[in-house]
Backbone as a chain_set.jsonl record, in Angstrom:
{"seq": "XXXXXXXXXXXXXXXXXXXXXXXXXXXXXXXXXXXXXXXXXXXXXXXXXXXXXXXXXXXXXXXXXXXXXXXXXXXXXXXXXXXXXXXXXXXXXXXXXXXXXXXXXXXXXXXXXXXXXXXXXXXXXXXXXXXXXXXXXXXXXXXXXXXXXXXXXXXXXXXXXXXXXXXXXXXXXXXXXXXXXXXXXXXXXXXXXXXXXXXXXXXXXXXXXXXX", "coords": {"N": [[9.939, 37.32, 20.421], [10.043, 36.468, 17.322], [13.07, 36.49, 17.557], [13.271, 34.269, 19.334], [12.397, 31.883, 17.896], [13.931, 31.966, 15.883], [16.18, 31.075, 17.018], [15.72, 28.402, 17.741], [14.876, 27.254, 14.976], [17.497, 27.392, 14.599], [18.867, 25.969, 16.117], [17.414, 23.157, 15.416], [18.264, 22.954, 12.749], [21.092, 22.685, 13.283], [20.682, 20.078, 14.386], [19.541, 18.409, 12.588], [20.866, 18.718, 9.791], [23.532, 17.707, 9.725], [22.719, 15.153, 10.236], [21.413, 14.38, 8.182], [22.987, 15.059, 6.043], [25.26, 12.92, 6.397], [22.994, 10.874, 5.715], [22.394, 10.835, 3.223], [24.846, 10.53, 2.603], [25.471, 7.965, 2.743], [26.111, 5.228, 1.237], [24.47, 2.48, 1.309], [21.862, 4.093, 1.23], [21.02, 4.358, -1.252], [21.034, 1.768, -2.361], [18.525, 1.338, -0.911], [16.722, 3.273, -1.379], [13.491, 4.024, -3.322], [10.653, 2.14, -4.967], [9.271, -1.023, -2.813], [7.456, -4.111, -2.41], [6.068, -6.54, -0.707], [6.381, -9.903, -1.149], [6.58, -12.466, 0.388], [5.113, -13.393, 2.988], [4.322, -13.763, 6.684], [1.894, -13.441, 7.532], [-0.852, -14.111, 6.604], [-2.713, -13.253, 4.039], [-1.857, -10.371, 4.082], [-0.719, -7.561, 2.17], [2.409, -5.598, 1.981], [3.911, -2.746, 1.294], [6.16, -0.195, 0.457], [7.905, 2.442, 0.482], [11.132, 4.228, 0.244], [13.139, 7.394, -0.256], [14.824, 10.036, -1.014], [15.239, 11.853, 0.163], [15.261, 10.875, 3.07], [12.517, 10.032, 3.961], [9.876, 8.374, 4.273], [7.35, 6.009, 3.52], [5.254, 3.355, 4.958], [3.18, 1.285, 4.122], [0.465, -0.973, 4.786], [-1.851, -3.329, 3.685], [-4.476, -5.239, 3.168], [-5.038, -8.083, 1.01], [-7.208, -9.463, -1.175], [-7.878, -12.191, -3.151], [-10.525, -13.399, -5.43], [-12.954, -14.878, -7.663], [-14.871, -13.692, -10.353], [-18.132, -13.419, -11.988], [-19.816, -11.863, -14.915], [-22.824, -10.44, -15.918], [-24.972, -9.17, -17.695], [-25.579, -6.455, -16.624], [-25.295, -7.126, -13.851], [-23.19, -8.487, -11.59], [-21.421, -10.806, -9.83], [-19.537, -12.005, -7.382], [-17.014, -14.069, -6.12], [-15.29, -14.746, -3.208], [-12.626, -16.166, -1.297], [-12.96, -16.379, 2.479], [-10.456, -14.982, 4.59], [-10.115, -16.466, 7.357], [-11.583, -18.551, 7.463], [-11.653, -19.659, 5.534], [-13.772, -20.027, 3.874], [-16.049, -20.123, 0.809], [-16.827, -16.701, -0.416], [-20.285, -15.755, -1.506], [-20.84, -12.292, -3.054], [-23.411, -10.594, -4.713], [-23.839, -7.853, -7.082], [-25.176, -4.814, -8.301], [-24.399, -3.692, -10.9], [-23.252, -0.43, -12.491], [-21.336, 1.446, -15.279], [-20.338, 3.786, -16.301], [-18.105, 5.698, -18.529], [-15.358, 6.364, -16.867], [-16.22, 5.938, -14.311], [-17.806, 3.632, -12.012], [-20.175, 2.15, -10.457], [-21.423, 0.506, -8.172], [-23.553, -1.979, -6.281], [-24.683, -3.53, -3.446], [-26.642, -5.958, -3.766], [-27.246, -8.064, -1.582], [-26.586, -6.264, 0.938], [-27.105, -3.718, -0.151], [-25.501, -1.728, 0.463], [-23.297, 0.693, -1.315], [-20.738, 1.123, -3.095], [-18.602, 3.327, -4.897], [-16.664, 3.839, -7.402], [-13.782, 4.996, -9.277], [-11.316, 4.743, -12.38], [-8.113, 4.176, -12.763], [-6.693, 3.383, -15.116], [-7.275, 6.274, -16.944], [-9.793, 6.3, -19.721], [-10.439, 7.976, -22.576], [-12.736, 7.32, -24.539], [-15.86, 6.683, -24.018], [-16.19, 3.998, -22.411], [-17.397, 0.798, -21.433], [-16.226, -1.251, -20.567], [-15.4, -3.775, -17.989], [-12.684, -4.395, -17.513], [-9.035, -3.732, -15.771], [-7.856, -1.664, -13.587], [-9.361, -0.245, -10.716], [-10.171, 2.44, -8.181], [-11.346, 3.376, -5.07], [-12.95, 4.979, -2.294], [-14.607, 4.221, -0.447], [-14.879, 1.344, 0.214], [-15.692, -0.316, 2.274], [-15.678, 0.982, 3.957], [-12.817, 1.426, 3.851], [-9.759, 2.496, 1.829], [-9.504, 1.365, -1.583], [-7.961, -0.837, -4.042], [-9.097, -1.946, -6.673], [-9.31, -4.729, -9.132], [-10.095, -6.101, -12.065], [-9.373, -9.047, -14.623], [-8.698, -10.305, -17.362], [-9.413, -12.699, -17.779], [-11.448, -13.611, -15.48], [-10.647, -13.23, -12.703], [-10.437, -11.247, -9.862], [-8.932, -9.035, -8.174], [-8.785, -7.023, -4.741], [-7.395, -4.605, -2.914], [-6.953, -3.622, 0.065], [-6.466, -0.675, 1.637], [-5.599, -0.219, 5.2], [-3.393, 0.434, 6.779], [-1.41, 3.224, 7.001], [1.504, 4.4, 7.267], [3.641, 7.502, 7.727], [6.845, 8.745, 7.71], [9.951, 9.354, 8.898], [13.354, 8.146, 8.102], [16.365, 6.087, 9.425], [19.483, 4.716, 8.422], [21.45, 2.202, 9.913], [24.324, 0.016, 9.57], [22.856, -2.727, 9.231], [20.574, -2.175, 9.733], [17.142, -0.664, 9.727], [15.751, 2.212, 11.251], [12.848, 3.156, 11.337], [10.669, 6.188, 11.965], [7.94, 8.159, 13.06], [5.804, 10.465, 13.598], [3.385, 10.346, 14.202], [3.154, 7.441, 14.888], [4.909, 5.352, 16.331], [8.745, 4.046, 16.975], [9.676, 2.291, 14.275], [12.616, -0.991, 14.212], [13.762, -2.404, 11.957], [16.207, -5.2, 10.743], [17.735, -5.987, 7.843], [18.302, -7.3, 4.555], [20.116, -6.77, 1.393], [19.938, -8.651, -1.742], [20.623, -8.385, -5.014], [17.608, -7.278, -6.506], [15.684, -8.592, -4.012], [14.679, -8.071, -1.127], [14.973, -8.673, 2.514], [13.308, -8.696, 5.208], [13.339, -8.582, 8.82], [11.722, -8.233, 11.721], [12.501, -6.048, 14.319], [10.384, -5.207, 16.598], [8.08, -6.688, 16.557], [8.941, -9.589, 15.887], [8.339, -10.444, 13.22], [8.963, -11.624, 9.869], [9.772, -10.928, 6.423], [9.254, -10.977, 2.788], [10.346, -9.071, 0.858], [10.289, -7.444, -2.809], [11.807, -5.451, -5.244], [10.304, -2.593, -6.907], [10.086, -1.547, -10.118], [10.131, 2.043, -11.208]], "CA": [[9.405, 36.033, 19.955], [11.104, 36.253, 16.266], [14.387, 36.136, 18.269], [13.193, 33.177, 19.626], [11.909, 30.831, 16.678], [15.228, 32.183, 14.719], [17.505, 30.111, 17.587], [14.582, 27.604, 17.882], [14.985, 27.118, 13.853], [18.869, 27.232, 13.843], [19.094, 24.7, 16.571], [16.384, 22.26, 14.657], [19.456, 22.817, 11.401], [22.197, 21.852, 13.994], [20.518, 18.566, 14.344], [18.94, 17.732, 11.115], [21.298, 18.861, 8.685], [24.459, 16.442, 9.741], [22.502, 13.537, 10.178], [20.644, 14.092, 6.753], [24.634, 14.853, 5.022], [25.524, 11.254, 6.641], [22.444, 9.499, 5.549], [22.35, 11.17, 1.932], [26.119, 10.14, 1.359], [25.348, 6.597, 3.024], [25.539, 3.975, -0.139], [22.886, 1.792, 1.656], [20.331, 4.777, 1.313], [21.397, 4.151, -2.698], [20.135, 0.702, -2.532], [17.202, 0.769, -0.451], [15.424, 4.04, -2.181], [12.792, 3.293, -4.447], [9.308, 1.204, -3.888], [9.309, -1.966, -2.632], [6.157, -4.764, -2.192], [6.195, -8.016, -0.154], [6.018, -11.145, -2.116], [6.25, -13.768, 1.384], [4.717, -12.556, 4.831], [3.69, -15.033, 7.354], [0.494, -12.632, 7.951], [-2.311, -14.383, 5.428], [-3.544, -12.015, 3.219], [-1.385, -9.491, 4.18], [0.505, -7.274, 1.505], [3.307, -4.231, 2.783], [4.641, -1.413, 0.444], [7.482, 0.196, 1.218], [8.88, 3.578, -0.285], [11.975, 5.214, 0.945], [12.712, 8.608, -0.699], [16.335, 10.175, -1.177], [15.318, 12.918, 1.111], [15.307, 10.473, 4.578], [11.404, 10.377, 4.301], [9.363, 6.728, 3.968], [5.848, 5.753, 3.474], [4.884, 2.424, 5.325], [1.431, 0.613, 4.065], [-0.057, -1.774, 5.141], [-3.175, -3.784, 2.943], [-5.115, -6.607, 3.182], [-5.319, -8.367, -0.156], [-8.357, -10.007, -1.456], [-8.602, -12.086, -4.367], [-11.259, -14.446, -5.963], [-13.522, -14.575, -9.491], [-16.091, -12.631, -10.743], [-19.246, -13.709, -13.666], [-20.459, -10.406, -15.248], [-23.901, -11.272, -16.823], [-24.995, -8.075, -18.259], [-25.527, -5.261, -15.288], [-24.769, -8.244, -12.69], [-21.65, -9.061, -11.094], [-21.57, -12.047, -9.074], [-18.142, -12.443, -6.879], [-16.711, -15.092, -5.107], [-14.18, -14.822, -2.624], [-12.307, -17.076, 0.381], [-12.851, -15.88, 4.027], [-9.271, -15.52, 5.068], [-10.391, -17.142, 8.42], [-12.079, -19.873, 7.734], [-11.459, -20.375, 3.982], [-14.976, -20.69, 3.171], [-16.338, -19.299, -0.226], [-18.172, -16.229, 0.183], [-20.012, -14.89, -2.755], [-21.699, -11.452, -2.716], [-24.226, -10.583, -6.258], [-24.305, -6.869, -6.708], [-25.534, -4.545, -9.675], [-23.174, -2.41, -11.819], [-23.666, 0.865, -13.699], [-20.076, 2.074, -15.505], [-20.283, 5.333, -17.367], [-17.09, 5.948, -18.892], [-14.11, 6.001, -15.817], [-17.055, 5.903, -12.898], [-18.61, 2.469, -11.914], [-21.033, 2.241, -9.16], [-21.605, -1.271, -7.491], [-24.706, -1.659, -5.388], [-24.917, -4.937, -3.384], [-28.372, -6.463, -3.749], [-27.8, -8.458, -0.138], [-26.727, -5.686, 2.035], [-27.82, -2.568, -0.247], [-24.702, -0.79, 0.484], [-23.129, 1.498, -2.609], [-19.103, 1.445, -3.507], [-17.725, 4.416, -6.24], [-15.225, 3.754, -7.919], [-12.812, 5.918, -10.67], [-11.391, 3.889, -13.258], [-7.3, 4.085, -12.761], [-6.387, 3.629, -16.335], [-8.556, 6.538, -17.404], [-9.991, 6.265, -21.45], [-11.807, 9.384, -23.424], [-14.206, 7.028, -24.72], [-17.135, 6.057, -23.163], [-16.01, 2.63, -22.057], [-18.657, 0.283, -20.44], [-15.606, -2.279, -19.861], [-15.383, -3.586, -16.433], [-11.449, -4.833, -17.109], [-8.669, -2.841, -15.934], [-7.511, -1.07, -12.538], [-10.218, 0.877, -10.134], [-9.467, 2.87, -7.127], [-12.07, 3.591, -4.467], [-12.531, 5.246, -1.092], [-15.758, 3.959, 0.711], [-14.971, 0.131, 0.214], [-16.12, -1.064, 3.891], [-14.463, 2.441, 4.956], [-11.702, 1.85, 3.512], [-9.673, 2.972, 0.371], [-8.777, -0.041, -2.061], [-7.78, -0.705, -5.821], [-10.143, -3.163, -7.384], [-8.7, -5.176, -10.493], [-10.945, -7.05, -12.449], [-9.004, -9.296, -15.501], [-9.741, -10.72, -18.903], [-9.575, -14.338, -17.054], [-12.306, -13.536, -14.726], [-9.953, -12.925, -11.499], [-10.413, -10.645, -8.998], [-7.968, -8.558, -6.827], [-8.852, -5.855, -3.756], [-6.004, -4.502, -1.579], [-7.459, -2.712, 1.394], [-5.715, -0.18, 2.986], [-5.747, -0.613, 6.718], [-2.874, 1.149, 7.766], [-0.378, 4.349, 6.24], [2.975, 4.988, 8.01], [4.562, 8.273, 7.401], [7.755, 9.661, 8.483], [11.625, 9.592, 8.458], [14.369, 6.588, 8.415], [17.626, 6.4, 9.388], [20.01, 3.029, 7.966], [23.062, 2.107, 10.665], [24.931, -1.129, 8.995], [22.437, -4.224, 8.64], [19.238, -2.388, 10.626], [16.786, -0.062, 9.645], [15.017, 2.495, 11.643], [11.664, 4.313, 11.03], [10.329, 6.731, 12.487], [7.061, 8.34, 12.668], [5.089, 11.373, 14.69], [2.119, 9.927, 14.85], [2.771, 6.24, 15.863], [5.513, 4.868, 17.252], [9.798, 3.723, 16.115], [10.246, 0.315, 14.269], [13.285, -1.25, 13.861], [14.155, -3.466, 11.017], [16.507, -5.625, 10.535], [17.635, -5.685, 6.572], [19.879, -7.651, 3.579], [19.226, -6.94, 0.025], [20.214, -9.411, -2.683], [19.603, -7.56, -6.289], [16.173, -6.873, -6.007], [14.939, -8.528, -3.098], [15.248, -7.622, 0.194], [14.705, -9.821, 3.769], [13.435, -7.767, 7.102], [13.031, -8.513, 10.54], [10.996, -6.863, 12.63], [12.908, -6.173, 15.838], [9.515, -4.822, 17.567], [6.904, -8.163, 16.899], [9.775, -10.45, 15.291], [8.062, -11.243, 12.006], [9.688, -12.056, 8.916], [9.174, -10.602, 5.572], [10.021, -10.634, 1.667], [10.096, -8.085, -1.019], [11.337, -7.124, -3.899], [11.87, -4.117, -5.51], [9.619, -2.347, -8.138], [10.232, -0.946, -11.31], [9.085, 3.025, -11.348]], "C": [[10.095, 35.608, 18.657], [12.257, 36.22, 17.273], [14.343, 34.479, 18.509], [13.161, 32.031, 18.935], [12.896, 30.932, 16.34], [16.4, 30.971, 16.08], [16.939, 28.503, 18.067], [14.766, 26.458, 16.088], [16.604, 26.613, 13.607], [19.749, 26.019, 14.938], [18.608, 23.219, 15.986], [18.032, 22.076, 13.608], [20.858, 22.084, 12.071], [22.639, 20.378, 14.279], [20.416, 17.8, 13.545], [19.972, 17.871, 10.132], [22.378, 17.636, 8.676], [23.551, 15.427, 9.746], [21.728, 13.072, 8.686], [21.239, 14.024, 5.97], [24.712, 13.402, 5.205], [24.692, 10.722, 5.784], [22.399, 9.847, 3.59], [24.102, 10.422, 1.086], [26.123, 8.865, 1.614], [25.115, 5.413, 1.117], [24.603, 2.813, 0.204], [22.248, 2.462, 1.533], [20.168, 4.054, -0.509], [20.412, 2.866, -2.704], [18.624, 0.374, -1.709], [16.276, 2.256, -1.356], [14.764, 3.912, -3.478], [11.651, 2.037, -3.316], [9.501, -0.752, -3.669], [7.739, -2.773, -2.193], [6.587, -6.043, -1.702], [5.417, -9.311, -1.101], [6.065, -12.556, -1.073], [6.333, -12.963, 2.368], [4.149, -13.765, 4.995], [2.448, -14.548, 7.688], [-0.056, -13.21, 6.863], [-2.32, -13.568, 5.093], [-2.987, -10.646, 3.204], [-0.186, -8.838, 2.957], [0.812, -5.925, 1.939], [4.1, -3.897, 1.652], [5.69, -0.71, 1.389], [7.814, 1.677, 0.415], [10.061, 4.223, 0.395], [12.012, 6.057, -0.403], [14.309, 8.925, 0.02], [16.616, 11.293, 0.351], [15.421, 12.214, 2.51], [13.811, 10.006, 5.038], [11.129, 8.579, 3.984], [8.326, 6.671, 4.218], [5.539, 4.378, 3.676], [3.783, 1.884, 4.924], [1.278, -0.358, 3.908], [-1.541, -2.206, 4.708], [-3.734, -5.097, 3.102], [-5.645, -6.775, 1.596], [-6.72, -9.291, -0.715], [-8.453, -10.666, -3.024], [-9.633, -13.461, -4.616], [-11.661, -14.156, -7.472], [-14.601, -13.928, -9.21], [-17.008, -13.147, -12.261], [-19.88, -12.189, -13.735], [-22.05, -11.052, -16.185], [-24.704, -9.451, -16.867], [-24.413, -7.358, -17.033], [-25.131, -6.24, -13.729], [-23.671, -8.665, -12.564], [-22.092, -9.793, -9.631], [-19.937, -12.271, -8.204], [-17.784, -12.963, -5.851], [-15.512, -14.697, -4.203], [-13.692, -15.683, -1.445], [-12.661, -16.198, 1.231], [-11.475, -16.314, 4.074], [-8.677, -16.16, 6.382], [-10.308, -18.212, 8.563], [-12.121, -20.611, 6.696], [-12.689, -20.91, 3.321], [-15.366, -19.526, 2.028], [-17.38, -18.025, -0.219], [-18.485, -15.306, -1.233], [-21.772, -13.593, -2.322], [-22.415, -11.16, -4.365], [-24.363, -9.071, -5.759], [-24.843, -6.506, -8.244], [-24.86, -2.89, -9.938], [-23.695, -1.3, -12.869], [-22.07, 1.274, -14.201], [-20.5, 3.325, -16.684], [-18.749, 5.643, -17.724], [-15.966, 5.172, -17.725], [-14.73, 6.191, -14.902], [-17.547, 4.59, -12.844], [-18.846, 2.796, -10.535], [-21.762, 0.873, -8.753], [-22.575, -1.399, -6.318], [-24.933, -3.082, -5.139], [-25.925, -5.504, -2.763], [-28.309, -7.335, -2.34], [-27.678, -7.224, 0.724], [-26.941, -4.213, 1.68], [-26.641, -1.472, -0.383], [-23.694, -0.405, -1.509], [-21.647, 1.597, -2.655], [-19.388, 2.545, -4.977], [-16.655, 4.409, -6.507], [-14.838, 4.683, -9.062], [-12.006, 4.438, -11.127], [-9.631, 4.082, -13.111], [-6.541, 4.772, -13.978], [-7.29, 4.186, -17.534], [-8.411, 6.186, -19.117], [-10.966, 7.382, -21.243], [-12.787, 8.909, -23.62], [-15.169, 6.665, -23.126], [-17.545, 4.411, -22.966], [-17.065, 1.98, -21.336], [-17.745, -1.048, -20.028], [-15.321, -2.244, -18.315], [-13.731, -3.702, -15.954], [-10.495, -3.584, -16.792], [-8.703, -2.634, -13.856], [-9.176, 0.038, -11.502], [-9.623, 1.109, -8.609], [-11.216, 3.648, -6.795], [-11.777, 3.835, -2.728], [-13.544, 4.574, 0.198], [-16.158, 2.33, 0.315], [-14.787, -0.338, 1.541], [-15.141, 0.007, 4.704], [-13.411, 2.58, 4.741], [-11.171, 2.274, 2.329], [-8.895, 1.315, -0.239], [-8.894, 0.424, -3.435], [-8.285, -2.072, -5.6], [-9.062, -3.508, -8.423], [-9.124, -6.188, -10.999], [-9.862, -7.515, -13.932], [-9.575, -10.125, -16.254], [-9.703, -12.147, -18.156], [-10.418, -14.599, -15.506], [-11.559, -13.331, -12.984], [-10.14, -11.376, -11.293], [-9.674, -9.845, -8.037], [-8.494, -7.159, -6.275], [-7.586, -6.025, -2.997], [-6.495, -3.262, -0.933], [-6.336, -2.269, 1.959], [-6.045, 0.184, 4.287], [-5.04, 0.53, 7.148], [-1.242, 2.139, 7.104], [0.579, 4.718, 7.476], [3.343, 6.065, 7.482], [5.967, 8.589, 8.488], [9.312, 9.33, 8.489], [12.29, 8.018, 8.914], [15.983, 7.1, 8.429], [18.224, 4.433, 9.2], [21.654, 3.435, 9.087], [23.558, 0.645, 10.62], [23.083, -2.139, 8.891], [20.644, -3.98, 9.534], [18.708, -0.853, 9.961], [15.965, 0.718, 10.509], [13.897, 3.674, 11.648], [11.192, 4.883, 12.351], [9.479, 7.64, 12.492], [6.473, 9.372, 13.945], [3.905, 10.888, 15.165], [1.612, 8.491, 15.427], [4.237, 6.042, 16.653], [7.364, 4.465, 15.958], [9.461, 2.154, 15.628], [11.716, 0.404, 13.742], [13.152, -2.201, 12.806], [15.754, -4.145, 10.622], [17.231, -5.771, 8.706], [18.528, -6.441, 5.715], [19.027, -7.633, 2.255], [20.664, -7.781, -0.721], [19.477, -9.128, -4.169], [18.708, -6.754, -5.781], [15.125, -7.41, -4.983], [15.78, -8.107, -1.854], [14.597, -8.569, 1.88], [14.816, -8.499, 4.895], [12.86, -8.623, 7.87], [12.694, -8.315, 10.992], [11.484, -6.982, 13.823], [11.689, -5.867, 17.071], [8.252, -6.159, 17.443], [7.76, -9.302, 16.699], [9.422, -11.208, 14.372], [9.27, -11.056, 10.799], [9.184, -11.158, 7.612], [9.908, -10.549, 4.254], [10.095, -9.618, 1.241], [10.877, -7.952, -1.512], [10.772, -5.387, -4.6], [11.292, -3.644, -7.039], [10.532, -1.413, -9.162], [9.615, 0.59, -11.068], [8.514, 3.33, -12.439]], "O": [[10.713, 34.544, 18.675], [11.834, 35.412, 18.099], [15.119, 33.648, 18.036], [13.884, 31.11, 19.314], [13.371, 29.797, 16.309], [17.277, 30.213, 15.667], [17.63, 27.648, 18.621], [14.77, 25.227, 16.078], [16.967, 25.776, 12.781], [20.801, 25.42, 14.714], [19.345, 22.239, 16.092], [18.789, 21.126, 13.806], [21.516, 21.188, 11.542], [23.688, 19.742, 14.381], [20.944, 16.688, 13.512], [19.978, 16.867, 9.421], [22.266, 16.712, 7.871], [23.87, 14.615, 8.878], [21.523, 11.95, 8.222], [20.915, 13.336, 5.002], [24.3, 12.651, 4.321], [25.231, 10.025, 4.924], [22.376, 8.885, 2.822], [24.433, 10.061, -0.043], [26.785, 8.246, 0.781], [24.211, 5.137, 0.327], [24.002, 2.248, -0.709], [21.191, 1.842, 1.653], [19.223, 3.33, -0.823], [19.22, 2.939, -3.0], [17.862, -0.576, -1.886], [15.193, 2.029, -1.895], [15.355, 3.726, -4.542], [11.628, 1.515, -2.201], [9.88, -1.497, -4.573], [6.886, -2.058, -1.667], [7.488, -6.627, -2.304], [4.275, -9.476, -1.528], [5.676, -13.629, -1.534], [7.178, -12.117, 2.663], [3.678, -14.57, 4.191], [1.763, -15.4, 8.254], [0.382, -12.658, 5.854], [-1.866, -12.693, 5.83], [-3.477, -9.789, 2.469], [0.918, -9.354, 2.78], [-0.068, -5.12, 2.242], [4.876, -4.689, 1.117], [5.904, -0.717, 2.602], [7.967, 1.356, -0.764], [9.687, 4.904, 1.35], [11.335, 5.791, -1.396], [14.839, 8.427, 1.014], [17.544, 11.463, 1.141], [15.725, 13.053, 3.358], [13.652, 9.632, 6.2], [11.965, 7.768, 3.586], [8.001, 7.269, 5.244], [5.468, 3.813, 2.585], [3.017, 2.137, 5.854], [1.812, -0.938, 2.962], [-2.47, -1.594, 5.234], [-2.937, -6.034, 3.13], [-6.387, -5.982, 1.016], [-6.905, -10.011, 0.266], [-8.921, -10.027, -3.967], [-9.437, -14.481, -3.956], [-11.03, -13.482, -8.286], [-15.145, -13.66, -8.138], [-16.504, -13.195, -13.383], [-20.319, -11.538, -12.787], [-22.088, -12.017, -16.949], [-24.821, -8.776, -15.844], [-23.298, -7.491, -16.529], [-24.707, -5.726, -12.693], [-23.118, -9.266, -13.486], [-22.825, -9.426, -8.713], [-19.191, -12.953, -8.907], [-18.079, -12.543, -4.732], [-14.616, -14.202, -4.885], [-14.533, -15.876, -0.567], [-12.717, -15.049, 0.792], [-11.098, -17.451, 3.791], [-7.494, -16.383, 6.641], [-9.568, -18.907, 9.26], [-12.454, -21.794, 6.64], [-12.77, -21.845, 2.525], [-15.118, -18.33, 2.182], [-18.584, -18.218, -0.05], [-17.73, -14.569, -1.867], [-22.88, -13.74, -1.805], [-21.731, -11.643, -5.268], [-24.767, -8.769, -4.636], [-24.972, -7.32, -9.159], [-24.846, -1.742, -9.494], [-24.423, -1.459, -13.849], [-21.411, 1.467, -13.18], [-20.946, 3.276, -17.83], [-18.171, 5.897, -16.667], [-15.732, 3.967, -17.629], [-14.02, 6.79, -14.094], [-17.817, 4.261, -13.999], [-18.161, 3.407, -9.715], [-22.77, 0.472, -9.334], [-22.234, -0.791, -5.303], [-25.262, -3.866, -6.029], [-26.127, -5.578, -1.551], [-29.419, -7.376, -1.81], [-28.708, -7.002, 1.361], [-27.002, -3.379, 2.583], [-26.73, -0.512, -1.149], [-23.6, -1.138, -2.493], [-21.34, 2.553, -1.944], [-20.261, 2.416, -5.836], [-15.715, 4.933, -5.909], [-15.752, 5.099, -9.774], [-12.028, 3.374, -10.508], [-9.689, 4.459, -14.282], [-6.027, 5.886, -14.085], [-7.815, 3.597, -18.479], [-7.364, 5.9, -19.698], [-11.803, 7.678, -20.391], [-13.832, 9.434, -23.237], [-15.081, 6.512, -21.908], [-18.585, 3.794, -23.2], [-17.685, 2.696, -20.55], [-18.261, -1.889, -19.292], [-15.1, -1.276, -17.588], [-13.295, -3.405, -14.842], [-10.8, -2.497, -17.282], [-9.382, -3.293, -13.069], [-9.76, 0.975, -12.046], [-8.892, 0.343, -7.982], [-11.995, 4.176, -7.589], [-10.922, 3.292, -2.028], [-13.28, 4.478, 1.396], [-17.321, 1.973, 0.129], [-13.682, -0.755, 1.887], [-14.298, -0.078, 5.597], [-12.771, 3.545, 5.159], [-12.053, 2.522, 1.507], [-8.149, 0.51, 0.318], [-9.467, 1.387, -3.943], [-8.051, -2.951, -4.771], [-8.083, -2.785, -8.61], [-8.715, -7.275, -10.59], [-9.426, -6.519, -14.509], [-10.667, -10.657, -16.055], [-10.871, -12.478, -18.361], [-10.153, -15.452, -14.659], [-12.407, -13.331, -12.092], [-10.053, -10.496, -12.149], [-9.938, -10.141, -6.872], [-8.659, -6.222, -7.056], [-6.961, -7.01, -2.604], [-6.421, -2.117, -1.379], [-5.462, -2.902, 2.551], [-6.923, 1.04, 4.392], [-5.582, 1.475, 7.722], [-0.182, 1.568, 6.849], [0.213, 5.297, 8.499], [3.522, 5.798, 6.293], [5.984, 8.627, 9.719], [9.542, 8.844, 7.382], [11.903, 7.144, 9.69], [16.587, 7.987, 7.826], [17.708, 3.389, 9.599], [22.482, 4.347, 9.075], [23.253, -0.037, 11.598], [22.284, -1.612, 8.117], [19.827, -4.844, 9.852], [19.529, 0.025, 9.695], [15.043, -0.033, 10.827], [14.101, 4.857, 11.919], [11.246, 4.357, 13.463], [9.969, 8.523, 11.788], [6.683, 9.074, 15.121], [3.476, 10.988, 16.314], [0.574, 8.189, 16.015], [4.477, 6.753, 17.629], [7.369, 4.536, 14.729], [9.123, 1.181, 16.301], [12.148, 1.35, 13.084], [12.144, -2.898, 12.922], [16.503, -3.304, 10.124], [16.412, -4.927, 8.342], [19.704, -6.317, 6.055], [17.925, -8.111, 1.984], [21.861, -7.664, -0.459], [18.331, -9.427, -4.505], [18.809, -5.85, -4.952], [13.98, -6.961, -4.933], [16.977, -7.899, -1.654], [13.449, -9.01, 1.816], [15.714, -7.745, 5.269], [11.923, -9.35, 7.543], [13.494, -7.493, 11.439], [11.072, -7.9, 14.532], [11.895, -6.176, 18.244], [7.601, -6.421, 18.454], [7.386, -10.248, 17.391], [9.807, -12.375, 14.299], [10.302, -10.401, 10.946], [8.089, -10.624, 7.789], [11.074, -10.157, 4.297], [9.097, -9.165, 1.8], [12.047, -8.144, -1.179], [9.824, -4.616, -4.45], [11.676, -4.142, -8.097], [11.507, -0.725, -8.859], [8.449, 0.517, -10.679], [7.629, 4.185, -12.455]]}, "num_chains": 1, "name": "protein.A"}
């Protein structure tokens, strides 16, 4: 059985290693690694992260963005937001406790309880609401809250995490993933943005490229 795995293992290296030399000395891996975020999708509400990774590896995600305002009136938070449907205003009133880098949001119509951690933790014993939060049991899903000093609002729901390997062959990208399925992309970067394609639905998409 060791016999076996060992020519099992050194066939796996036969395959992987050349195509990982190629894509490592490729000068397109150069310009596409590093994170990227969509700044125009024809999907509403939709924002897509991007990471490639020197090693061949890439992290796909997929969020639904959310923003509107928020009135804080002591322990009360009041927040408005569009329906990205039907564009009507929908505002939910809940009631806030923050202890340092924990806030706990309890919403007086439907009762249900969000926990949040505080991002940009502080030592003190902050009772500010401004600032970054990250939570896992926001309508089941995980999202970063971001409440600012100009009363705005932003959630970005994550929906949907891609893992798994990419390979670049001239002007197309293709991912590849164990647990769903290949996409192709399409690809041209200019500086810092970049224009894809989707060869598998045929949407369109911007981004540009972050700062680490």
């Amino acid at each position: 059985m060791k016999k076996l795995n060992f020519i099992f293992f050194f066939l796996y290296l036969a395959v992987v290693a050349p195509n990982y030399y190629t894509q490592s000395t490729n000068p397109q891996i150069k310009l596409l690694v590093g994170k990227w975020k969509s700044i125009r999708n024809t999907d509403k509400g939709i924002e897509i992260n991007i990471k490639f990774s020197k090693d061949g590896s890439v992290k796909y995600d997929v969020g639904v963005n959310l923003k509107g305002t928020y009135i804080l009136k002591g322990n009360r938070l009041i927040s408005y937001f569009k329906d990205l449907k039907t564009n009507k205003i929908e505002v939910d009133t809940s009631i806030i406790e923050i202890n340092g880098n924990i806030l706990i949001q309890r919403s007086i119509v439907s009762g249900k309880k969000i926990k949040m951690t505080r991002l940009n933790k502080t030592k003190t014993n902050s009772k500010q609401i401004i600032g970054k939060w990250e939570s896992y049991n926001y309508n089941s899903y995980h999202a970063i809250t971001e409440f600012n000093a100009f009363y705005g609002i932003n959630v970005l729901l994550s929906v949907k995490s891609i893992e798994g390997s990419f390979v670049v062959e001239k002007n197309m990208i293709t991912i590849f993933s164990p647990t769903t399925y290949r996409m192709r992309l399409n690809y041209k970067i200019t500086k810092n943005i970049m224009t894809l394609h989707n060869l598998e639905n045929g949407k369109d998409l911007t981004m540009v490229k972050l700062n680490d």
